[in-house]
Backbone bond lengths (Angstrom), bond angles and torsions (degrees), N, CA, C in turn:
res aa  C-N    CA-C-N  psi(-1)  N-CA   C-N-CA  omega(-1)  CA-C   N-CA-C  phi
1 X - - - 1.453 - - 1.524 108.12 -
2 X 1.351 123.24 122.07 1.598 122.28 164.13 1.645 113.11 -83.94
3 X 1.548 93.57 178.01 1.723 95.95 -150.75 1.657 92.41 -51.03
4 X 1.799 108.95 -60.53 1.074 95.96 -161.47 1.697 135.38 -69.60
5 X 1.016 109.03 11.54 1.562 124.29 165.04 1.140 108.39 -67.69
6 X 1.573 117.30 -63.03 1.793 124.56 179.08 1.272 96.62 -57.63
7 X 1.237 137.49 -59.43 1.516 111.42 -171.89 1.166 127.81 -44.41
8 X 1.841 118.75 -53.16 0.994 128.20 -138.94 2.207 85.52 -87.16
9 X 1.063 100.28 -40.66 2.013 97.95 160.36 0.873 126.55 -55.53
10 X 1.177 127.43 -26.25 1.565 137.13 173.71 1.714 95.33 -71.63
11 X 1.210 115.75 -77.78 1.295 102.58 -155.17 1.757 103.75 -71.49
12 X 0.965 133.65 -41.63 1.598 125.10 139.08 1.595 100.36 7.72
13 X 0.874 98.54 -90.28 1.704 107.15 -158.18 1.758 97.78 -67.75
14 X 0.912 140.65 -34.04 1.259 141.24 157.80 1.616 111.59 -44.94
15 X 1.470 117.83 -37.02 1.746 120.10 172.26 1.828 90.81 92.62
16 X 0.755 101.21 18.35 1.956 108.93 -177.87 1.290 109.84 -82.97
17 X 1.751 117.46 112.43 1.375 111.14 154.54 1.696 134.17 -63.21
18 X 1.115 100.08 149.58 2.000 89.76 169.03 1.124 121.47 -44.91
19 X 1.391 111.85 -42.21 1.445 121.27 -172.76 1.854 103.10 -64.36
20 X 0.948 126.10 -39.99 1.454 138.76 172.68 1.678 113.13 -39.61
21 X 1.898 96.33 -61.94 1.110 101.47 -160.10 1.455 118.66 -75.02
22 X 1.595 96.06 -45.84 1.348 108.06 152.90 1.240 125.55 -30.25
23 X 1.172 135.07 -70.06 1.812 128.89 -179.59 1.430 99.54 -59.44
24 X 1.005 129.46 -48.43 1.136 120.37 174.60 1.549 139.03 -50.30
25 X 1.480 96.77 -49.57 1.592 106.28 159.28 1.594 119.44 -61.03
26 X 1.690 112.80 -45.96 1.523 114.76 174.17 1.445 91.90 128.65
27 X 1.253 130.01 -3.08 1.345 127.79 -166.49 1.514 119.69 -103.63
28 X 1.042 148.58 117.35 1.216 121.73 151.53 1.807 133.21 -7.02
29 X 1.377 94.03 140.82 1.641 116.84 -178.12 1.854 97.82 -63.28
30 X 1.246 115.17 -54.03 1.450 125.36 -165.15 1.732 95.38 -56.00
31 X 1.374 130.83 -77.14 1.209 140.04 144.52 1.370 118.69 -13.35
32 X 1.441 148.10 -58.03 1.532 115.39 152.61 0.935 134.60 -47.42
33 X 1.788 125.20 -26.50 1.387 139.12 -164.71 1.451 85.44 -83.20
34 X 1.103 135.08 -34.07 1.767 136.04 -175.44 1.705 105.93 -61.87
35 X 1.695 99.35 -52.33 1.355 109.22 -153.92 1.838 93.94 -67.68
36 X 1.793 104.83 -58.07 1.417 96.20 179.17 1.535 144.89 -50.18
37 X 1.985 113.78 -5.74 1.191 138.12 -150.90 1.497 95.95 -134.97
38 X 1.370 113.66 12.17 1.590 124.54 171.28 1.268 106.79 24.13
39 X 1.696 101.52 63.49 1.742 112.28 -174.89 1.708 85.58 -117.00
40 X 1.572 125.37 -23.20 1.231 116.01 -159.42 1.664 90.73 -144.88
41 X 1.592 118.64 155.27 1.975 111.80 175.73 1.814 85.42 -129.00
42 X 1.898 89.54 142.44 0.949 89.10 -178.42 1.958 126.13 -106.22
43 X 0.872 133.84 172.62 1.580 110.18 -170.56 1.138 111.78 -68.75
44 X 0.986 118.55 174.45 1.858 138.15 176.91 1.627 107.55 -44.49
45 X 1.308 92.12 -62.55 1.722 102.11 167.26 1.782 128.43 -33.96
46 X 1.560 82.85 -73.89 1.205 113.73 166.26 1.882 138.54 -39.16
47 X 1.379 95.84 -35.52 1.573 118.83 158.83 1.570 110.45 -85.93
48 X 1.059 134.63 -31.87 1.376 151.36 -173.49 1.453 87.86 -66.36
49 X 1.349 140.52 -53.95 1.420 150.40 -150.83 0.988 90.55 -101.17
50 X 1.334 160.91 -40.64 1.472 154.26 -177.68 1.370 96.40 -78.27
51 X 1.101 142.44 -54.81 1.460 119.74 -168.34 1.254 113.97 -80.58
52 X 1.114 111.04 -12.24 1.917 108.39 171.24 1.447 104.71 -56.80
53 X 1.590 97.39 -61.01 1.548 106.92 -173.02 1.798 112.04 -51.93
54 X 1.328 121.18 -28.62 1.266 117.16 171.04 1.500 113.82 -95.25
55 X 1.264 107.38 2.86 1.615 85.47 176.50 1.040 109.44 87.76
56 X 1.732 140.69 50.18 1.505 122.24 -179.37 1.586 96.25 -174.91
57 X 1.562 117.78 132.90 1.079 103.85 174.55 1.419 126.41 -93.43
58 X 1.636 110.10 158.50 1.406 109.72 -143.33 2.256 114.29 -63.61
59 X 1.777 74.66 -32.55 1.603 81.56 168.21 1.136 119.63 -44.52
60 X 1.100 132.04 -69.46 1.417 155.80 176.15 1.826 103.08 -24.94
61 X 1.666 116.30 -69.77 1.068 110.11 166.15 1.488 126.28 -37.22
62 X 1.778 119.40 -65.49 1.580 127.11 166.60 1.481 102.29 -34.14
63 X 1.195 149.51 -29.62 1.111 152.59 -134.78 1.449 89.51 -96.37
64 X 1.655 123.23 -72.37 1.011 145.71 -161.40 1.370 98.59 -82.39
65 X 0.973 124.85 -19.20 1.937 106.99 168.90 1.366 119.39 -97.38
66 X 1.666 113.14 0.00 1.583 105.30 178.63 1.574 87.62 -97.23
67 X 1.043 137.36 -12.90 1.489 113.34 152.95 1.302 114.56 -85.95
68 X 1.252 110.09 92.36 1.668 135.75 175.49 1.762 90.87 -69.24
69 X 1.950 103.79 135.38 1.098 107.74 144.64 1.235 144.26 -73.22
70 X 1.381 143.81 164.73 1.477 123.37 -171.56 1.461 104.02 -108.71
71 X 1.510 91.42 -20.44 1.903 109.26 160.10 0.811 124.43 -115.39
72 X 1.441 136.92 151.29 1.430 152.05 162.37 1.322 119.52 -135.00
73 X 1.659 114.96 148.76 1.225 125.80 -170.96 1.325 101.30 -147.94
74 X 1.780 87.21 140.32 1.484 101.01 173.18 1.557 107.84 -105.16
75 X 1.416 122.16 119.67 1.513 118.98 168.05 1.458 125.65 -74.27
76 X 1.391 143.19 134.62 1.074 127.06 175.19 1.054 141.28 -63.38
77 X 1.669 123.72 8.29 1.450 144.51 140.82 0.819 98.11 -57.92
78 X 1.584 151.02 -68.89 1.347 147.64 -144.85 1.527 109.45 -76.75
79 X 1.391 115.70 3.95 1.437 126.52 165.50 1.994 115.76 -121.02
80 X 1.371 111.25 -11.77 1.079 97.72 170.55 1.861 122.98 -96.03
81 X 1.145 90.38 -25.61 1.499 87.85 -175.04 1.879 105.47 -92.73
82 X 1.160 123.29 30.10 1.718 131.66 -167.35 1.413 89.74 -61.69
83 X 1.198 96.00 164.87 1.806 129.68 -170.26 1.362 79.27 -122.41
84 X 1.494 122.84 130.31 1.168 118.31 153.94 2.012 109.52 -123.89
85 X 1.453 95.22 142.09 1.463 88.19 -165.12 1.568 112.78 -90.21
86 X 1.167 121.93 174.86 1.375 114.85 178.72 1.763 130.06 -35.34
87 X 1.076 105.96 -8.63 1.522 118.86 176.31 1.274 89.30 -92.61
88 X 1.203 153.35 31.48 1.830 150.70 -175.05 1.407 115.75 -11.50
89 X 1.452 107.37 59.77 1.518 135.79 167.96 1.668 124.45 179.11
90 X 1.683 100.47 134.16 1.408 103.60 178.90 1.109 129.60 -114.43
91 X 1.053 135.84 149.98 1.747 115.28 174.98 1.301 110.43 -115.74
92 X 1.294 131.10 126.98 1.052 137.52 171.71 1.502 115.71 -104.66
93 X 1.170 103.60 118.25 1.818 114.31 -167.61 1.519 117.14 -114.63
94 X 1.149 106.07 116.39 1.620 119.91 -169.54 1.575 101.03 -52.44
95 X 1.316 133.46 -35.27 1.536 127.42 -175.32 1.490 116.55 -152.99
96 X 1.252 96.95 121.65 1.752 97.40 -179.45 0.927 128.48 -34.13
97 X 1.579 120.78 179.74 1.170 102.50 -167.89 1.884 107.77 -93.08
98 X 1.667 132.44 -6.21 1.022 124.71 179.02 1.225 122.45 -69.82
99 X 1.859 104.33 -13.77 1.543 126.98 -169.73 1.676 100.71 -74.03
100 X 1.328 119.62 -55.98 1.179 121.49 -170.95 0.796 115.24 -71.75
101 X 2.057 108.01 136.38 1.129 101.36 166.73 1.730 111.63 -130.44
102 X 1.180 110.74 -11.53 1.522 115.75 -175.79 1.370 137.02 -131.81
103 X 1.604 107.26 4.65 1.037 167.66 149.31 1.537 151.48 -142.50
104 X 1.787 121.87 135.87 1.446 116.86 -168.24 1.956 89.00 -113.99
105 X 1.369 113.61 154.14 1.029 112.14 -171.68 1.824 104.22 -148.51
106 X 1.237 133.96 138.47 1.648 119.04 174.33 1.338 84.59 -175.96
107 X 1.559 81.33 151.84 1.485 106.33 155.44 1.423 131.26 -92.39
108 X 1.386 107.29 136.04 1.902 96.18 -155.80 2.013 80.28 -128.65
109 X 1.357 88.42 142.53 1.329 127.37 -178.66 2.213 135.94 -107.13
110 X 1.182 92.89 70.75 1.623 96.60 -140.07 1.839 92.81 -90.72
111 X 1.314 120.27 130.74 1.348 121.19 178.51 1.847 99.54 -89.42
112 X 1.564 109.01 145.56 1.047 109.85 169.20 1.794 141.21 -27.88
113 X 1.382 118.06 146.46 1.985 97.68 -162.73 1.307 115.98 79.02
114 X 1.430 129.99 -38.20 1.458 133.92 -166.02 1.277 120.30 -96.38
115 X 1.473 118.47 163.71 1.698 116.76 -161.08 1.513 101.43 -143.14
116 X 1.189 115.20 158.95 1.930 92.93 149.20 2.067 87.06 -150.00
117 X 1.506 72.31 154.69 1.816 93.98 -175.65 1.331 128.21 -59.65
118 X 1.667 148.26 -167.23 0.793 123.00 152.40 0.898 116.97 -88.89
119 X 1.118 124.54 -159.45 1.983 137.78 -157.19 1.349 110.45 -83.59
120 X 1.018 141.10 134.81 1.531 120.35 -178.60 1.449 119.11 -98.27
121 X 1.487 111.58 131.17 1.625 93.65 162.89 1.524 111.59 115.14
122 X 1.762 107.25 -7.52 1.074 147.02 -180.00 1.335 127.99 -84.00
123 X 1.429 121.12 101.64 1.345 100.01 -178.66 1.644 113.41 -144.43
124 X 1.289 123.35 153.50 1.710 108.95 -149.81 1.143 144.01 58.96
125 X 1.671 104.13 46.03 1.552 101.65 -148.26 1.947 88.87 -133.69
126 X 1.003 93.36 140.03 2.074 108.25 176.74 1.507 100.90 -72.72
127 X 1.122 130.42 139.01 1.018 136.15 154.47 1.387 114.66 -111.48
128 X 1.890 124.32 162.23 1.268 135.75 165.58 1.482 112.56 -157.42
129 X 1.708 102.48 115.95 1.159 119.24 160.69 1.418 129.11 -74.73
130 X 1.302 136.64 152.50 1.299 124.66 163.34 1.583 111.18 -148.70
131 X 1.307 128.89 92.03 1.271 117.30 172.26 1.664 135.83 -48.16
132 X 1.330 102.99 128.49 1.615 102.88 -171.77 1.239 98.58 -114.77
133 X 0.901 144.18 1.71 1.800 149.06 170.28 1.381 138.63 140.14
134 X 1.196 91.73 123.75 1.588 137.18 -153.67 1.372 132.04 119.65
135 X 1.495 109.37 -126.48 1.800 118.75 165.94 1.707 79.92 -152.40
136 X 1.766 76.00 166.02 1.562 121.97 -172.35 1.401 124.44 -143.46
137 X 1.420 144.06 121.84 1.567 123.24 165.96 1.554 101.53 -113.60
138 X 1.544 84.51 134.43 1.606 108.49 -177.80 1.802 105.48 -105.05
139 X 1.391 102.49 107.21 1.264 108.77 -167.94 2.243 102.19 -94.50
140 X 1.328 86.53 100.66 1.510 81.11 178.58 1.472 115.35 -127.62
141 X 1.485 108.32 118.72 1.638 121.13 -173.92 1.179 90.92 86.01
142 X 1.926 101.34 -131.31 1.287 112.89 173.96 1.721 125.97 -97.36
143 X 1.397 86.69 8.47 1.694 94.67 169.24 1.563 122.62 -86.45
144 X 1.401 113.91 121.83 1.838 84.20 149.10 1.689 119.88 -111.84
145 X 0.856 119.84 -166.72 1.339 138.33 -153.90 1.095 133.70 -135.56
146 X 1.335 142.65 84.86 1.485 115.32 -172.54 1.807 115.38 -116.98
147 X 1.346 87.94 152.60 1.842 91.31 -153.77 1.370 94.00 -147.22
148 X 1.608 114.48 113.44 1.347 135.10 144.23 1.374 131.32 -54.17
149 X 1.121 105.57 172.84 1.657 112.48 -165.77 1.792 95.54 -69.68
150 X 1.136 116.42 151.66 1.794 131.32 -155.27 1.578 122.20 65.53
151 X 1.588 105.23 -17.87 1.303 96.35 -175.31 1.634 118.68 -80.10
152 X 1.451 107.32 160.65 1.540 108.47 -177.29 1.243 125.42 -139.88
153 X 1.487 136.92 158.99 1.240 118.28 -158.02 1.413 104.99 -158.57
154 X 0.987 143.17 104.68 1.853 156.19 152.91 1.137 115.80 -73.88
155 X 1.429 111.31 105.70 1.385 125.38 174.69 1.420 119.42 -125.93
156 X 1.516 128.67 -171.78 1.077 146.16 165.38 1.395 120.77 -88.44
157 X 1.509 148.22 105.41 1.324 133.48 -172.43 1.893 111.20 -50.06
158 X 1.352 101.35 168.89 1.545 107.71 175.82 1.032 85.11 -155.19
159 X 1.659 137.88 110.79 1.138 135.38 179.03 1.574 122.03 -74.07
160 X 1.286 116.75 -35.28 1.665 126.72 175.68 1.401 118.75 -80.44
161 X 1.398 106.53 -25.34 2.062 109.75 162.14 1.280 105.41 -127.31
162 X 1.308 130.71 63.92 1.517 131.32 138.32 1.099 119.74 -96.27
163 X 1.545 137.64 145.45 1.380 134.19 141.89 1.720 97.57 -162.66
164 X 1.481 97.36 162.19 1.518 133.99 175.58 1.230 110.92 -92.68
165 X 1.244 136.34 113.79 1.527 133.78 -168.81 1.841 100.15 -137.78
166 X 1.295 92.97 121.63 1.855 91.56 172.67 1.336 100.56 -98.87
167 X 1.377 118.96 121.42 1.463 126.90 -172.89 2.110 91.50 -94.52
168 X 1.258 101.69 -13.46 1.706 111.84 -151.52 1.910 90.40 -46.78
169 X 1.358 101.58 -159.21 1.819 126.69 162.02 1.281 111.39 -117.82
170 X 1.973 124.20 -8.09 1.281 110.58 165.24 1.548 114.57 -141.98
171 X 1.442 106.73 -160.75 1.440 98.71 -158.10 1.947 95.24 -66.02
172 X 0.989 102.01 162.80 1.636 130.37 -177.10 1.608 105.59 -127.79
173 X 1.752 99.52 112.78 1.391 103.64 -167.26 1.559 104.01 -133.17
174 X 1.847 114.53 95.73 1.326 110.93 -167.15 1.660 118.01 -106.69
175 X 1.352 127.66 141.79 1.088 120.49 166.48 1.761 127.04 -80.56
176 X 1.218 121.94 100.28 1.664 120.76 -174.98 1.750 99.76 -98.70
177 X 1.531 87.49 143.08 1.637 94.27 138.81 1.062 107.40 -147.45
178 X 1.790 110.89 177.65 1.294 118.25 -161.95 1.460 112.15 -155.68
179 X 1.275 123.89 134.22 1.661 101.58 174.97 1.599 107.07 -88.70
180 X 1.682 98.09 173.81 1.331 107.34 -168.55 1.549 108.77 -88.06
């Protein structure tokens, strides 16, 4: 389990929204959704203040993330009932980021109206979409794309005209990967 898995279970089982923990910690909602989706690490401090707010001491967490899994699984509960925070998309990523090394892989969770960009920082890199439910338009270059639930798509990144846009009426829940 990485840190942000234990957190985001911890406060799970606590019945704690982001929005909760967040004010509570001092941090932004967008920024826990980072910290729990081990898209972003937060300082010493900063974890110190999140586990208060959940109730857990911070050791305890370090504890449980230096036993790294060698597997991870995403359940499809763990994509239907998502919290999505004011950015109205989450990513849920099968392995941190110290884990990866030759591939990034998650499940991203996009509420209607909402998009998220491509990856930054990235360049020459394969991508693969796969819709698991709803629709999606994948705007790449000067193409876009639109792709329902089963559909799939292997491309080339374009970092300055990519994005994921759910044009749908409900949540949009896609499986990507990508190399590094």
């Amino acid at each position: 389990m990485n840190l942000g898995s234990a957190l985001r279970k911890r406060r799970k089982e606590q019945r704690l929204t982001l929005k909760a923990v967040a004010e509570k910690a001092g941090i932004s909602e967008g920024f826990l959704s980072q910290v729990e989706n081990d898209v972003n690490s937060p300082s010493v401090e900063t974890l110190v203040n999140i586990c208060n707010a959940i109730g857990i001491e911070a050791g305890d967490v370090i504890r449980q993330a230096q036993n790294q899994e060698m597997l991870v699984i995403i359940r499809k509960s763990d994509w239907e009932d998502v919290e999505l925070p004011s950015s109205g998309f989450v990513t849920r990523r099968f392995f941190s980021p110290e884990n990866r090394r030759v591939i990034d892989s998650s499940v991203l969770a996009i509420e209607p109206g909402k998009s998220i960009p491509a990856r930054k920082n990235i360049k020459n890199s394969q991508e693969v979409l796969c819709v698991l439910k709803g629709s999606v338009e994948l705007v790449h270059g000067g193409k876009t794309l639109k792709l329902s639930k089963g559909d799939s798509v292997h491309y080339w990144s374009i970092q300055q005209r990519e994005i994921i846009i759910n044009k749908g009426r409900g949540l949009a829940v896609v499986l990507w990967v990508g190399t590094l």
